[in-house]
N, C-alpha and C positions, 0 to 999 in steps of 0.2 A: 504494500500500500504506500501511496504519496505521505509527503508529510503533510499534516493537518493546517486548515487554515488557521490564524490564532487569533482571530474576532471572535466576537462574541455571537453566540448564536441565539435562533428565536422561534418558537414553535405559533400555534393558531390553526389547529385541527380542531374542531366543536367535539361534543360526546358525539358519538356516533348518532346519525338519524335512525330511525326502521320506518319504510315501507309498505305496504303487504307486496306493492305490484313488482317490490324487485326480483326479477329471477335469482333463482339458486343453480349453479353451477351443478350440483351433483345431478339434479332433474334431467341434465343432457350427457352426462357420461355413461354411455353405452354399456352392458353387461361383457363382462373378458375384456372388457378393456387392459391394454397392456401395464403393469406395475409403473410406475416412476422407479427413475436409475436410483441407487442408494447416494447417490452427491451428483451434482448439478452445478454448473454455474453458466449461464448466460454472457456475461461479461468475455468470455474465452472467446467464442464467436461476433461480437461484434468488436470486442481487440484488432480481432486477424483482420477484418473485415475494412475496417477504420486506418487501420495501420498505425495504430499505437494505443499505447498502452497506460495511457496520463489519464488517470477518473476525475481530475481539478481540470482537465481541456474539454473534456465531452461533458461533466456532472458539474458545473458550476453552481456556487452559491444564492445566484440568483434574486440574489436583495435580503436573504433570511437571516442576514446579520444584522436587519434592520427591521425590518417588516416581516410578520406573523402568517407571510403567503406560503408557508411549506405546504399546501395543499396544491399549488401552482405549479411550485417549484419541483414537487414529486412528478406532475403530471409532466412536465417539460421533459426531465427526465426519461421518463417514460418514453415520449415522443425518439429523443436520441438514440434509447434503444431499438425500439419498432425499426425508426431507417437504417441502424447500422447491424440491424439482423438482417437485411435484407441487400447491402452491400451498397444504402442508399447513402451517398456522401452529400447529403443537405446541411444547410445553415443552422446549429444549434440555436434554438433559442434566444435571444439575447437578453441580459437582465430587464431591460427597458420595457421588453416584451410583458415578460412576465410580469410584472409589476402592474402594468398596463392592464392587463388584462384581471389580474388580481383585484386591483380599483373598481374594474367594470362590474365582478360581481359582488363586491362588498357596496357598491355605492357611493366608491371614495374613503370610505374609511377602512383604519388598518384592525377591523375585526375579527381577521379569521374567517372561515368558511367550514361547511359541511362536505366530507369527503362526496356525498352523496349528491349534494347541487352540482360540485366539479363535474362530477363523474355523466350527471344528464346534458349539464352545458356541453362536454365532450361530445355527447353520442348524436346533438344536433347542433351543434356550429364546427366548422375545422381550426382546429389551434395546431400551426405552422406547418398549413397547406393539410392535415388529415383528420379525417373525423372518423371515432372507431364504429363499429358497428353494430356494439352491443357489449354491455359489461354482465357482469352477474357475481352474485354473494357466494362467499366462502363459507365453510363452517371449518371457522380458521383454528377450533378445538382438533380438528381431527388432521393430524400431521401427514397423514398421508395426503388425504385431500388437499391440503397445499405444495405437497411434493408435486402432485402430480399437477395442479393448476402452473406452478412456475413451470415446469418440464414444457409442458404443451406450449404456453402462452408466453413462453419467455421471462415473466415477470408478474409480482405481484403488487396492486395498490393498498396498500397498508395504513390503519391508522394505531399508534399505542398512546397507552398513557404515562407519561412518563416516569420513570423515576429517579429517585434525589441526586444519583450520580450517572446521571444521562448526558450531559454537558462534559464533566469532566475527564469520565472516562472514553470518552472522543478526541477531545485533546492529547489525552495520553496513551493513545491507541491500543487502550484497555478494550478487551470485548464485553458488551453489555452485559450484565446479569442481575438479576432479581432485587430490589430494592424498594425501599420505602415511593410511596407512590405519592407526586405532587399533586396541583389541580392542571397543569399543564397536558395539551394532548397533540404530538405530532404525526405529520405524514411523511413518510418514503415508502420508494418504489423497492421492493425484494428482487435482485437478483439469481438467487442461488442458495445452496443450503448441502449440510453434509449431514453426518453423525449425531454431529454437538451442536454444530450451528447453522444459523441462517445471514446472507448477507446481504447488506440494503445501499441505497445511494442515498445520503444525504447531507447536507452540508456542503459539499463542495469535494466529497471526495465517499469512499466505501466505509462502511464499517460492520462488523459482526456482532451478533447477539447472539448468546444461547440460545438453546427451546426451550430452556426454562423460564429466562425472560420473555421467550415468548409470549408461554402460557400465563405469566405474570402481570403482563402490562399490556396486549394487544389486545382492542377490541372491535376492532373492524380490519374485513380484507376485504376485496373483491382483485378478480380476474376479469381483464379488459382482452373484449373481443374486436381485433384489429381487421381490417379491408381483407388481410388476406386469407383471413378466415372462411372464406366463399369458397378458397379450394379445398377439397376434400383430404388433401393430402398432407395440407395444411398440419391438423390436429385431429390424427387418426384415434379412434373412440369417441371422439366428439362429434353431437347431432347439432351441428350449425341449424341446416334446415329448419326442426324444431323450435329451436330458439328464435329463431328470427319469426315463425309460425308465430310462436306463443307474445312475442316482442309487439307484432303487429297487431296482437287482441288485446292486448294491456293498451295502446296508444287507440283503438279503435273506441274503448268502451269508456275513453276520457276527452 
């Protein structure tokens, strides 16, 4: 990993919203579907892809040493990786952007946001040239079921609750683990996951967390259903079709 950036940093993830009409990710995963790998990491292929290896040049900080947009900044993120799984060499984000847009759905002020508004603003406007085409809920308790959402989708949108040494142990490239919980709640994007841990973009660079922090602090995921998900080959075990079925009767009946 890079060295850390040494600003200070700043969360503005709301408690998690619920729903009813969000899709759940398990409702489309096919029966036999194949296991996720015991370790993963996304980041490998859009390295080679990108041709380099700097998470501060593609995962920038994005204003969250000032402003409470990590809901923004995860999604930007997100963006980055989408095009550089795909060997697309587009214009990362820029903070200006971000921010920008951050403003647009707070209303100008630096509130914070619901992973859940990002996540619909995404599915109908395009934030830097893409719009996905459908997200859906984790049941981010069951570890497999998030194995297997990064594996497929590359990544996951993440919301935890922090705790007391979430700041710190980032700086000291300590990996997260279990601790007394703030009122603070931030967003990163999940890249990857082994054994022990899982790894996220946030701040301006990678950092790791146990599963046990996991299970401690994280109270929202969803897996974002990207353009290329139309091919079949895309994400085998996965019923797009369905989805997008079910997607278009939830939007019909509102």
């Amino acid at each position: 990993m890079s060295e850390p950036n040494t600003r200070m940093h700043r969360f503005g993830k709301h408690p998690a919203k619920h729903d009813y009409r969000t899709l759940r990710l398990k409702d489309y995963l096919e029966p036999g579907i194949t296991a996720p790998p015991e370790a993963h990491n996304t980041l490998t292929r859009v390295y080679d892809n990108l041709k380099t290896k700097d998470p501060t040049k593609l995962f920038p900080m994005d204003g969250n040493d000032n402003l409470g947009d990590c809901t923004i900044a995860a999604m930007a993120h997100a963006v980055t990786m989408y095009h550089g799984l795909v060997g697309h060499h587009a214009p990362i984000m820029e903070e200006k952007q971000v921010i920008k847009l951050y403003m647009k759905l707070t209303g100008g002020l630096d509130s914070g946001l619901n992973e859940l508004d990002v996540l619909n603003y995404w599915r109908k406007q395009k934030v830097s040239g893409d719009k996905i085409q459908a997200f859906a809920k984790l049941d981010y308790r069951d570890h497999v079921h998030v194995k297997q959402a990064i594996s497929l989708f590359g990544g996951v949108y993440l919301g935890f609750q922090c705790q007391a040494n979430c700041e710190s142990d980032f700086r000291a490239r300590k990996t997260w683990t279990p601790g007394k919980l703030t009122n603070d709640g931030h967003a990163v994007f999940v890249v990857g996951y082994d054994h022990e841990t899982v790894t996220v973009l946030t701040w301006g660079n990678t950092q790791q967390g146990t599963w046990k922090w996991w299970d401690a602090c994280v109270d929202e995921a969803y897996a974002i259903v990207p353009q290329e998900a139309k091919n079949p080959k895309f994400a085998p075990g996965f019923n797009f079709q369905q989805l997008m079925d079910d997607l278009n009767d939830v939007a019909d009946a509102n």
